[in-house]
C-alpha positions as CSV (number, residue, x, y, z in Angstrom):
1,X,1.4,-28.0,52.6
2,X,3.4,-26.2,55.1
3,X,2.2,-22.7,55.1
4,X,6.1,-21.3,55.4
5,X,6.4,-23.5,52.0
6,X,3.9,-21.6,50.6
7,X,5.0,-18.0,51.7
8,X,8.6,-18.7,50.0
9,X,6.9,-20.4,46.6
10,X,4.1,-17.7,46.4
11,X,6.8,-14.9,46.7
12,X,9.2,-17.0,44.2
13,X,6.8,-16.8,42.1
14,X,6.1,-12.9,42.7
15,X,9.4,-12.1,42.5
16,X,9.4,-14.1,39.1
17,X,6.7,-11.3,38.1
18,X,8.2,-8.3,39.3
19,X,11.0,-9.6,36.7
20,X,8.7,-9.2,34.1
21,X,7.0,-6.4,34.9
22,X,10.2,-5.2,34.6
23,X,11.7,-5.8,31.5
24,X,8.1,-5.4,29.8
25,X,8.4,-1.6,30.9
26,X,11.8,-1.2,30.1
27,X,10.8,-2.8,26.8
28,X,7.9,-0.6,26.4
29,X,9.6,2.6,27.1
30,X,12.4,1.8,24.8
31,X,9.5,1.4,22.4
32,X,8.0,4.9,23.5
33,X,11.8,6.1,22.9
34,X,12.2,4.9,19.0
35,X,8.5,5.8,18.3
36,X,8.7,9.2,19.4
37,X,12.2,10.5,18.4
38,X,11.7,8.7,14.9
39,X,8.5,10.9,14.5
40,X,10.5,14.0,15.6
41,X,12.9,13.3,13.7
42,X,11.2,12.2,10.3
43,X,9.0,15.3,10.6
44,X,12.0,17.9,11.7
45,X,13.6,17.0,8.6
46,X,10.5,17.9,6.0
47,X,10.7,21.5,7.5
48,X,7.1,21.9,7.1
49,X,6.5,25.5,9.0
50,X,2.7,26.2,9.8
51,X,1.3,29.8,8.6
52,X,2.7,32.7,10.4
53,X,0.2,34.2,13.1
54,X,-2.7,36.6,11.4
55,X,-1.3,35.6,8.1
56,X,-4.2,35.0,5.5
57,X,-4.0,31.2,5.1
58,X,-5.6,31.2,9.0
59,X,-8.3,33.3,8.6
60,X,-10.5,30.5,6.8
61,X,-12.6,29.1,9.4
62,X,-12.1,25.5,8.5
63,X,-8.2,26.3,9.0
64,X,-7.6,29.1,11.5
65,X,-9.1,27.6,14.8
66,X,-7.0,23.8,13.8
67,X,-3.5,25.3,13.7
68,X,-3.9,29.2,15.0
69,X,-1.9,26.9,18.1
70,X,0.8,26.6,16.0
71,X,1.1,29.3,14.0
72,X,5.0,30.1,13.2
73,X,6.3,26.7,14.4
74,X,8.1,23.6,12.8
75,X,5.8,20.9,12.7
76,X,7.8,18.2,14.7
77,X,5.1,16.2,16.6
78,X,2.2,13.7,15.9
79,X,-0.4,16.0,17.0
80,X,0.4,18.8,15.0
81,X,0.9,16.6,11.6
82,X,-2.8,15.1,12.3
83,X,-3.8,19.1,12.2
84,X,-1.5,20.1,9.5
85,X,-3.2,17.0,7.1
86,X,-6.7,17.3,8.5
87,X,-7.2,21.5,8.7
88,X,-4.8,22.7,5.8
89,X,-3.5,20.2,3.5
90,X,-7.5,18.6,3.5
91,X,-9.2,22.1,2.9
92,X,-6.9,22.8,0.2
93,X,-7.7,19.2,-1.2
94,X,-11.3,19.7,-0.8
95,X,-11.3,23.4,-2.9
96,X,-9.6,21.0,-5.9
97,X,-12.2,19.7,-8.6
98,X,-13.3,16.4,-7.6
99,X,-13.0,17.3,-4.0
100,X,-8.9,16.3,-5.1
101,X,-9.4,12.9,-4.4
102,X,-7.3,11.0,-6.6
103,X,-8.4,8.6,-8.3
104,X,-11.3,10.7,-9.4
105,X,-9.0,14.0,-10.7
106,X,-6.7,10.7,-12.2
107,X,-10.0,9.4,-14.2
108,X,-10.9,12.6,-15.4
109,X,-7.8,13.7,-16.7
110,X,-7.4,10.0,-18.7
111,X,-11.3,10.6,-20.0
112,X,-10.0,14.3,-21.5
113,X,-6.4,13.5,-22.3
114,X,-6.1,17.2,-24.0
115,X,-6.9,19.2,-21.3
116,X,-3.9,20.5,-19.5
117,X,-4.9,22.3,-16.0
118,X,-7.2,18.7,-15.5
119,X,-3.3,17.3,-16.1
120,X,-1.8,19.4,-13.9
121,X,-4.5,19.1,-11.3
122,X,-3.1,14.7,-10.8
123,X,0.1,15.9,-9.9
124,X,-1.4,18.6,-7.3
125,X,-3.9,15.7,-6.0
126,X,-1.1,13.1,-5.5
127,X,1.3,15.5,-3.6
128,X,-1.7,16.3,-1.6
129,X,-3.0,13.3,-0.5
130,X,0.4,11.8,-0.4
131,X,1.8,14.1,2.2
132,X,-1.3,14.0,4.4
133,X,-1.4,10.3,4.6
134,X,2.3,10.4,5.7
135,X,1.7,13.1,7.9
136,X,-0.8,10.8,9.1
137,X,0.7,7.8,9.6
138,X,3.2,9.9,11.4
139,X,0.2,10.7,14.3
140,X,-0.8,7.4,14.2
141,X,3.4,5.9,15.1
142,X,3.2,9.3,17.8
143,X,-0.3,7.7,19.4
144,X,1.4,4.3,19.3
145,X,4.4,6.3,21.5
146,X,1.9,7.2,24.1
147,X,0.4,3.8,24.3
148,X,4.1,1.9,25.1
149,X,4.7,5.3,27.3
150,X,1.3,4.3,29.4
151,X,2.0,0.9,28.9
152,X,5.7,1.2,30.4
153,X,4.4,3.1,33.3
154,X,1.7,1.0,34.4
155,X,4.2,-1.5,34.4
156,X,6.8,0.1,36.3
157,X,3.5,0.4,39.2
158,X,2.8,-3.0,39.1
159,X,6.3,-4.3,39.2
160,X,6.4,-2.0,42.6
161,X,2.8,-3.3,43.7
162,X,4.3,-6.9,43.5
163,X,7.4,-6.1,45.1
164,X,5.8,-4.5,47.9
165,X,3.8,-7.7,48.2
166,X,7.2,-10.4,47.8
167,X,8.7,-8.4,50.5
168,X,5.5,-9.1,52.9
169,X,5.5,-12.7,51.4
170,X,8.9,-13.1,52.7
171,X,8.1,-11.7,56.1
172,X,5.2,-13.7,56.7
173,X,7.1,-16.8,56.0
174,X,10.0,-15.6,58.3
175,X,7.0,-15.2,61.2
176,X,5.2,-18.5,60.4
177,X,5.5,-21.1,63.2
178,X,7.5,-24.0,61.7
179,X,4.3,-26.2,61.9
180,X,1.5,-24.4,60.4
181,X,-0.2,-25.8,57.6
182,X,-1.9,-24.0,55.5
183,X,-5.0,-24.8,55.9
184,X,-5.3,-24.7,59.6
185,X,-2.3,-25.9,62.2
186,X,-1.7,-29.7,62.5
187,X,-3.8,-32.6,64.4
188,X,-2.7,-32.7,68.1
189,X,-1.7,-36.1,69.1
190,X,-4.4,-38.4,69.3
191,X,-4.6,-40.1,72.9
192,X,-3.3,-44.4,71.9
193,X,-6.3,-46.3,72.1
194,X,-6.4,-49.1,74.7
195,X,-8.9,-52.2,74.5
């Protein structure tokens, strides 16, 4: 194969990739795009403010150095609803009989029907553990953000890499002798044989 052939398939075909590259990082940051501003939004509109700064619901140890960061502020992002469910609403959880899981408070309360603060103590436990998991499926949609951002820029560098190398492909071939093969330049004319 002529190695000029080659030069213009090879950077065809790099070209083709540097298309692809492309659209996969536009793609991906779209993807960071809706991810994120759908957890900022979802979470801006629950207008869950953490504890003011000094106030008594930080001065527990299990609570204070978590969210002491965030004292006083709406909770908007992934990182601080993973802090919010882990360090307040799960301490408060954990002080509830049964440790407020659930299905255990739920169990006891159907064993003794008649008593009332076991009753109340479902509804507290379901709240609970319903907001945190939300909260925490909203960190884990903000974590997927961050992956299609990283995703989208690495990308974006390889699309450059292999444009970088289609535009020496297309050089090279402009600079190859018309003859070259590539694997070494042609036979020279063998001398006829006479008898």
């Amino acid at each position: 194969m002529r190695r000029k052939v080659f030069d213009v398939l090879a950077s065809i075909g790099g070209f083709a990739l540097v298309l692809m590259l492309l659209i996969a990082g536009g793609l991906a940051l779209w993807g960071y795009s809706f991810a994120d501003s759908s957890v900022h939004s979802q979470l801006a509109q629950q207008q869950i403010v953490f504890p003011a700064k000094g106030s008594t619901e930080l001065s527990s140890p299990k609570i204070g150095p978590y969210l002491d960061q965030y004292a006083g502020q709406q909770l908007t992002t992934g990182s601080q609803a993973k802090a919010y469910a882990d360090h307040y609403i799960a301490v408060h959880l954990s002080e509830m009989p049964y440790g407020g899981v659930y299905s255990q408070v739920s169990s006891a309360a159907r064993a003794n029907p008649t008593n009332a603060a076991l009753t109340a103590e479902v509804q507290t436990s379901f709240q609970g553990t319903t907001l945190r998991g939300l909260l925490l499926e909203a960190y884990a949609f903000s974590v997927f953000a961050t992956l299609a951002l990283w995703a989208a820029i690495a990308s974006f560098v390889l699309a450059l890499v292999f444009a970088v190398l289609v535009g020496l492909g297309i050089r090279h071939a402009r600079r190859v002798p018309e003859g070259d093969e590539l694997l070494g330049h042609p036979a020279a004319n063998p001398e006829p044989v006479t008898a």
